[in-house]
C-alpha positions as a Markdown table, in Angstrom:
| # | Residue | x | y | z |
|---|---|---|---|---|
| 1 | Unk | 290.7 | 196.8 | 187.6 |
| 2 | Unk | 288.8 | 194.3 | 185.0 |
| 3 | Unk | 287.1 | 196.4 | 182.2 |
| 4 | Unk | 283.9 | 195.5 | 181.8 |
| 5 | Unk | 283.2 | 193.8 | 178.4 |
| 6 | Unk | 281.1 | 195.4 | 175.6 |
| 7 | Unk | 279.1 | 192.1 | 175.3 |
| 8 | Unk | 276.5 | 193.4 | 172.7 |
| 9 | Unk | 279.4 | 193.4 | 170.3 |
| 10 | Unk | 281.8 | 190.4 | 171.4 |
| 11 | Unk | 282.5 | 188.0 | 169.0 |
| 12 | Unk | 282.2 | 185.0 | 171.5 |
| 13 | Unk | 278.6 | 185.8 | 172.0 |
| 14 | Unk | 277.4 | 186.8 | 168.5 |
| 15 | Unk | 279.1 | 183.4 | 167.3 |
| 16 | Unk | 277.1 | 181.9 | 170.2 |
| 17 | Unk | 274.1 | 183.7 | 168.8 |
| 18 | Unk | 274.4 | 182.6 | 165.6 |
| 19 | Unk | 275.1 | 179.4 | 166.4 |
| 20 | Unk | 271.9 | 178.8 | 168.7 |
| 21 | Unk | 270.3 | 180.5 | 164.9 |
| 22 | Unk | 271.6 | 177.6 | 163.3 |
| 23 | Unk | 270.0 | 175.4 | 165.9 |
| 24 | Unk | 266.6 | 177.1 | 165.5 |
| 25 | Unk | 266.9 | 176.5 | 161.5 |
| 26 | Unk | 267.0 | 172.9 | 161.9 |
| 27 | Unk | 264.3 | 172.1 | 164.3 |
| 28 | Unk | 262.1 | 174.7 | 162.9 |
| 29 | Unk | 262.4 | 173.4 | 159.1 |
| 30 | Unk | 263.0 | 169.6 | 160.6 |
| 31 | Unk | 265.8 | 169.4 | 158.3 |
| 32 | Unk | 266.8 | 166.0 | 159.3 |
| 33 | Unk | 265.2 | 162.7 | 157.9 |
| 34 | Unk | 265.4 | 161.4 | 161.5 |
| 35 | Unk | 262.4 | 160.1 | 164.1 |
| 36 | Unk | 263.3 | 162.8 | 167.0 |
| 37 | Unk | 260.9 | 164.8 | 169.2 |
| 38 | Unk | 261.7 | 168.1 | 167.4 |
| 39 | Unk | 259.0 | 169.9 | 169.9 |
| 40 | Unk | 261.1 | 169.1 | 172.8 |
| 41 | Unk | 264.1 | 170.2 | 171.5 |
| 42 | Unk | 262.4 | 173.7 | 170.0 |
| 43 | Unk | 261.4 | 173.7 | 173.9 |
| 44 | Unk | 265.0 | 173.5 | 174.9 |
| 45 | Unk | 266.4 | 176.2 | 172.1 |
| 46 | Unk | 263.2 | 178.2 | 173.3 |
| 47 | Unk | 264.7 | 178.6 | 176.4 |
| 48 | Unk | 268.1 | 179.2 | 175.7 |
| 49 | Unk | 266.7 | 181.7 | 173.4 |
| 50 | Unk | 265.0 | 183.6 | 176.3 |
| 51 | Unk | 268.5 | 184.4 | 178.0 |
| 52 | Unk | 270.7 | 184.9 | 175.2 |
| 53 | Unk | 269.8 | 189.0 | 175.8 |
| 54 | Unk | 270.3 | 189.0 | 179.2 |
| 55 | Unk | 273.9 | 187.5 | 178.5 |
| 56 | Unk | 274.6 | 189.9 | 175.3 |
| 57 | Unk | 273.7 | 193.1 | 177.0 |
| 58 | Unk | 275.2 | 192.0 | 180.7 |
| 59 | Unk | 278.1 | 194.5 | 180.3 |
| 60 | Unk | 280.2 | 193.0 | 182.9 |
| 61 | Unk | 284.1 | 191.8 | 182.3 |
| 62 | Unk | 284.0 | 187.8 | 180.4 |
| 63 | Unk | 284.8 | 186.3 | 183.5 |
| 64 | Unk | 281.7 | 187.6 | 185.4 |
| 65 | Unk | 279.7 | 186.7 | 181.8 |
| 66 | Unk | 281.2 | 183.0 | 182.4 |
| 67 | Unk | 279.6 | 183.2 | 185.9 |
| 68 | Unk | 276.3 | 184.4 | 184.7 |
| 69 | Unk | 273.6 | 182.0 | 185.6 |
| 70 | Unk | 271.7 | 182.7 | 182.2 |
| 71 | Unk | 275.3 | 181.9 | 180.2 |
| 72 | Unk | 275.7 | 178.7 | 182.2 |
| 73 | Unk | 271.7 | 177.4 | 181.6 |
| 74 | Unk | 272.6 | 178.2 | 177.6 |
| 75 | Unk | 275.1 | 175.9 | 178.0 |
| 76 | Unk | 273.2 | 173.1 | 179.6 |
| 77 | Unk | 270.3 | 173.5 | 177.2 |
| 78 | Unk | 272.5 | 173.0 | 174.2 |
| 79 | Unk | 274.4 | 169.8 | 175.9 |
| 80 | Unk | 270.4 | 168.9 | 176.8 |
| 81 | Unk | 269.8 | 169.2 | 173.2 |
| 82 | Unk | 272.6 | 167.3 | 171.6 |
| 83 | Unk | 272.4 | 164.1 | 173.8 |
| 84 | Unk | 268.4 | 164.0 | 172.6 |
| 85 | Unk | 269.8 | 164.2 | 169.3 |
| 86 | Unk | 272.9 | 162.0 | 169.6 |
| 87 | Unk | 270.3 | 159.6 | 171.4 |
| 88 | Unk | 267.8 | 159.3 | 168.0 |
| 89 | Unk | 271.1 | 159.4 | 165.8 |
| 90 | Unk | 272.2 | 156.3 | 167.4 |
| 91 | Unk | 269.0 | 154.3 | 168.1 |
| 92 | Unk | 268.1 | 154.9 | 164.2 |
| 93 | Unk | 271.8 | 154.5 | 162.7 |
| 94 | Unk | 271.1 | 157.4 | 161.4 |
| 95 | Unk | 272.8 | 158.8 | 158.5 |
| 96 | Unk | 272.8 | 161.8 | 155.8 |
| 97 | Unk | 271.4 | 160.6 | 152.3 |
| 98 | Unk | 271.6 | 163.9 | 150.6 |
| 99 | Unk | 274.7 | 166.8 | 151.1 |
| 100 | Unk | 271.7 | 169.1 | 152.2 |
| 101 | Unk | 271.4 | 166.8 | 155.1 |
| 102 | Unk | 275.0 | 166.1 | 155.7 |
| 103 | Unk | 275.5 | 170.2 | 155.5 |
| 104 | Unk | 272.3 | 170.3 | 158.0 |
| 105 | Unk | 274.2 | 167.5 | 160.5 |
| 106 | Unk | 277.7 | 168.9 | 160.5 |
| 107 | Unk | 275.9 | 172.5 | 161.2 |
| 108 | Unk | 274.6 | 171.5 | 164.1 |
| 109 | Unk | 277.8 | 169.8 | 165.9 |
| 110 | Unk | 279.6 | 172.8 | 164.6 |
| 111 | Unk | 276.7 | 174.8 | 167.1 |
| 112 | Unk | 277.5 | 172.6 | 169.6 |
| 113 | Unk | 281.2 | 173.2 | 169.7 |
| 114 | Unk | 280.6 | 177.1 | 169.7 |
| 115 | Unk | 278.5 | 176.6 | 172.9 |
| 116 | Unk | 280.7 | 174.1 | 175.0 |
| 117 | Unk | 283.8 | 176.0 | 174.3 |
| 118 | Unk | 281.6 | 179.2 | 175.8 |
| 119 | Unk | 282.6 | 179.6 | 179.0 |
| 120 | Unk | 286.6 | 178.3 | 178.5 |
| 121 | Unk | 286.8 | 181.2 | 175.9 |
| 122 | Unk | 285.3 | 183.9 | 178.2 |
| 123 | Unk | 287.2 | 182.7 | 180.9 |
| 124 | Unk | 291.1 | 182.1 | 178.9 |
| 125 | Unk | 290.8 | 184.8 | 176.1 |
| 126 | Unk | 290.6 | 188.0 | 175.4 |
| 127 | Unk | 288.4 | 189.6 | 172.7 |
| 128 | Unk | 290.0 | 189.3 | 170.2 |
| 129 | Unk | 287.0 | 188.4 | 167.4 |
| 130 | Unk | 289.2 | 185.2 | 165.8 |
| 131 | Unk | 289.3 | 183.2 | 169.2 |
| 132 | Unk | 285.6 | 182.7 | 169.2 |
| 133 | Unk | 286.0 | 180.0 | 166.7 |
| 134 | Unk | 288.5 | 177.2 | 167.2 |
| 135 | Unk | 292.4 | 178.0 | 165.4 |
| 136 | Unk | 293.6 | 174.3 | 165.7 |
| 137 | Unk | 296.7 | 172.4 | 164.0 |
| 138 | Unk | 295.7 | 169.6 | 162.0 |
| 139 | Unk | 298.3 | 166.8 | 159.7 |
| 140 | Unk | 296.7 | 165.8 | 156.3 |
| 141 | Unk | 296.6 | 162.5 | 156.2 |
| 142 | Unk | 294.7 | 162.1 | 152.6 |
| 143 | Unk | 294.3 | 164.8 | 149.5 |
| 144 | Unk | 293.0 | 164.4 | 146.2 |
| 145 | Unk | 291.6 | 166.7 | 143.3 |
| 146 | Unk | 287.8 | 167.8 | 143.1 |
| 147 | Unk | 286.7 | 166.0 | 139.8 |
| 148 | Unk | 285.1 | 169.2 | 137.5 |
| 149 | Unk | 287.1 | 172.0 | 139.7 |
| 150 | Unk | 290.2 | 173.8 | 138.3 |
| 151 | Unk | 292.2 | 174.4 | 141.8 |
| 152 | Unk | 290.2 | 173.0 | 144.5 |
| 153 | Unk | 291.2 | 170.1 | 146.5 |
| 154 | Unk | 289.5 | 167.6 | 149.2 |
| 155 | Unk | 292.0 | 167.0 | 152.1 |
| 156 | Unk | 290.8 | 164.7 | 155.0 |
| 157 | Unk | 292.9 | 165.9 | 158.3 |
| 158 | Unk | 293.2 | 164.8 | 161.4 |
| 159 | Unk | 294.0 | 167.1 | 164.7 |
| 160 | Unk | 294.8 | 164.0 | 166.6 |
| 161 | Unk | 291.1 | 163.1 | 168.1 |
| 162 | Unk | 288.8 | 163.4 | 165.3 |
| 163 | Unk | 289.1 | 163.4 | 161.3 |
| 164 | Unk | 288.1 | 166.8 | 159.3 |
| 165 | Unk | 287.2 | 166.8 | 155.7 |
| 166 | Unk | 288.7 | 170.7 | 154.2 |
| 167 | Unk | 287.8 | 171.6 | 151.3 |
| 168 | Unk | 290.5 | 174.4 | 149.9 |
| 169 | Unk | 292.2 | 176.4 | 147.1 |
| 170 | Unk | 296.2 | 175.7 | 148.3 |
| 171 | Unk | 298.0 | 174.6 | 145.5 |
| 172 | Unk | 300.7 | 171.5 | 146.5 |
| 173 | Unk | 299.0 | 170.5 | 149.5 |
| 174 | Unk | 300.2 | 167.0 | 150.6 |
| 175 | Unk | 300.1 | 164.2 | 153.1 |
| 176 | Unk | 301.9 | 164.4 | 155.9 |
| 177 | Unk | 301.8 | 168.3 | 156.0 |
| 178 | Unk | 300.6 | 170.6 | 158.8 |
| 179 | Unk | 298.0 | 173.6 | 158.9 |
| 180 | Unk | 296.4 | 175.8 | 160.9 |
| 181 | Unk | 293.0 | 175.8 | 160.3 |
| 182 | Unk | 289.6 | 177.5 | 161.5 |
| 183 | Unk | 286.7 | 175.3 | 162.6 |
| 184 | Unk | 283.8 | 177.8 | 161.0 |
| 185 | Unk | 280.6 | 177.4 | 159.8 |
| 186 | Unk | 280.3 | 174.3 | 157.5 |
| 187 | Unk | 279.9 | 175.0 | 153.7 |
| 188 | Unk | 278.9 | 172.7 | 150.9 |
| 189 | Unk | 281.2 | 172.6 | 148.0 |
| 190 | Unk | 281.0 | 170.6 | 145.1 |
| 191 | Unk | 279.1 | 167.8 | 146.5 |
| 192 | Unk | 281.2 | 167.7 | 149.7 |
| 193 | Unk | 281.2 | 169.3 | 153.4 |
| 194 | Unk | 283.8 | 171.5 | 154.4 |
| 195 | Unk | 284.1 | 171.8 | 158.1 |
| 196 | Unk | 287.2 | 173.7 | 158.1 |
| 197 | Unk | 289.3 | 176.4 | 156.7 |
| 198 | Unk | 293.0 | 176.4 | 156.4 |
| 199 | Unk | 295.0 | 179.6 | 157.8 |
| 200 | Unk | 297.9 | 181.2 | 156.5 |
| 201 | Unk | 298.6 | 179.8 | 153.7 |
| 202 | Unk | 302.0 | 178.1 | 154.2 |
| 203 | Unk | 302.2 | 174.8 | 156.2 |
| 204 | Unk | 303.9 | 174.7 | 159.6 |
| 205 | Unk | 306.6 | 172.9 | 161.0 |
| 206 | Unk | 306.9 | 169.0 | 160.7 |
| 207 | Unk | 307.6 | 169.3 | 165.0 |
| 208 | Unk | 304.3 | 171.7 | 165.4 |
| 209 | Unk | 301.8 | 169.8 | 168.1 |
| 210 | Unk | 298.2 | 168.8 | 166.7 |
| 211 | Unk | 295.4 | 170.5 | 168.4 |
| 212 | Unk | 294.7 | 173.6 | 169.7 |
| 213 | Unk | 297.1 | 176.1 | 168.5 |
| 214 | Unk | 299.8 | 178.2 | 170.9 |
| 215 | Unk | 300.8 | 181.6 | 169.7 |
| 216 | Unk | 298.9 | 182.1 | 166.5 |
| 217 | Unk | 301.0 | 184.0 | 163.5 |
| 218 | Unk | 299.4 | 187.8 | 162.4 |
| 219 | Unk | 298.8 | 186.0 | 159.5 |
| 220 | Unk | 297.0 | 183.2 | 161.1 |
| 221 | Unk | 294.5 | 185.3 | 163.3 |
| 222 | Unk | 294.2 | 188.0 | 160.9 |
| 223 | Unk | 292.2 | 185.7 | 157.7 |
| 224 | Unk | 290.9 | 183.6 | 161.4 |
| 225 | Unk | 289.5 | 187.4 | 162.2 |
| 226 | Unk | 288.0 | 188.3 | 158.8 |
| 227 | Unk | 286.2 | 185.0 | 158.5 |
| 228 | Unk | 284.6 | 185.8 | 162.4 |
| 229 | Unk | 283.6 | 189.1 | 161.4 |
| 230 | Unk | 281.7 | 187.4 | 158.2 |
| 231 | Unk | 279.4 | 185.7 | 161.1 |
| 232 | Unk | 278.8 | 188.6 | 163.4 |
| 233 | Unk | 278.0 | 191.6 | 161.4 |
| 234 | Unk | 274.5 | 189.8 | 160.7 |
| 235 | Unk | 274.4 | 189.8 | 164.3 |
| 236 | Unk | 275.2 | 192.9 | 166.0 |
């Protein structure tokens, strides 16, 4: 028998909440110097907005939340909402000319990835609050010392499809090495976006596949965990 899910206090959904919050922030304080129809897309969050409760206080087990007609419509309002976006990004050449605005930007494709990865969570997880963010594997490719910081460094890292720019504490972190990292929340830091957070502390093997990691160290899900939990407890 499939336990139903207490979905009022799943991490999956409150990170989905939150994220659709993060959403709301930019259209409602048009945080972005760009030429879009930010009615239409409060229209579209308004929406999604509507039938986040019904999919927060469903009850039922995460696949039957993956089924839910409200969870899928969420879904296709945010995809709705980032090809109106992508759509003005493009046809301006859009791009940030402040770290407010590149911290508002990489915010809201950080929402997006929460809400396309929805339904694959619900569907291949369990509850466990540090899958509702991405744990990926990523190689540094490029690492260098944050001018006026004592022990912070800038590493740019790829996980084989895109590049991430990690700002972090790790002393004698090089080229070529491996991490596990969390894709969270962005967060400005000296002058620079962080869109990641490396996990565990030690790097991994030379061998270990980029990408979405397989059988995550206690180590690894347990800071992945506590930096979940930092999310939801505004949201529950």
């Amino acid at each position: 028998m499939v336990r139903p899910l207490d979905t009022a206090k799943d991490a999956r959904i409150l990170v989905l909440e939150d994220a659709l919050r993060r959403l709301h922030e930019m259209v409602g304080n048009r945080k972005l110097k760009l030429h879009v129809d930010y009615s239409k897309l409060g229209t579209i969050l308004q929406q999604a907005g509507s039938l986040i409760y019904e999919v927060k206080y469903s009850y039922v087990p995460a696949p039957k939340v993956a089924e839910l007609d409200a969870t899928k419509k969420i879904v296709e309002s945010v995809a709705e909402f980032r090809s109106i976006l992508e759509e003005a990004i493009k046809t301006a050449g859009y791009r940030p000319t402040s770290l407010n605005e590149s911290l508002c930007l990489s915010d809201v494709f950080y929402a997006f990835r929460i809400a396309e990865a929805l339904i694959r969570k619900l569907q291949n997880y369990d509850d466990e609050p540090a899958y509702a963010v991405d744990i990926i594997v990523v190689e540094i490719s490029q690492t260098q010392a944050l001018p006026d910081s004592k022990n912070l460094s800038e590493c740019r890292c790829t996980d084989g499809s895109r590049i991430w720019r990690i700002v972090t504490n790790i002393q004698g972190v090089k080229a070529g090495s491996k991490f596990a990292c969390a894709v969270l929340p962005p967060v400005g830091m000296m002058d620079i976006v962080s869109e990641a957070m490396f996990l565990g502390g030690d790097s991994l093997p030379d061998d270990t596949p980029l990408g979405p990691i397989e059988n995550p160290t206690s180590s690894i899900l347990d800071q992945a965990r506590a930096q979940v939990l930092q999310i939801t407890k505004r949201m529950m």
